[in-house]
C-alpha positions, 0 to 999 in steps of 0.5 A: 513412210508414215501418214500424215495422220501418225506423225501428228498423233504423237504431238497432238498428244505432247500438246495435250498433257502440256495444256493439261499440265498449265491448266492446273498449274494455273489453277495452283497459282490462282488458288494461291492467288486467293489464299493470299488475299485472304490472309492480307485482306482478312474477309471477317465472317457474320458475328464480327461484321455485328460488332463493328456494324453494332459498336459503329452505328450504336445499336445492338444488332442482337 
């Protein structure tokens, strides 16, 4: 009869490359997450956040 010790063994593996494999897909899914809000919520980069700023407040910020 085997150990305690080498029945476990096989299943502490399984449940190892199980969580390795939720951790990316959850890394997958929050990426995708982010991409996402990008592409509905645009961020405007530096130079179009100077013309509104500009065309808003009146002054040229350049």
């Amino acid at each position: 009869m085997p150990k305690p010790d080498q029945r476990t063994e096989g299943l502490d593996t399984q449940i190892s490359a199980f969580s390795h494999k939720l951790k990316i897909a959850l890394d997958i899914i929050i990426l995708a997450g982010f991409k996402m809000t990008d592409t509905v919520f645009p961020i405007p980069n530096i130079e179009e956040w100077r013309c509104i700023s500009s065309s808003t407040i009146g002054v040229n910020l350049s």
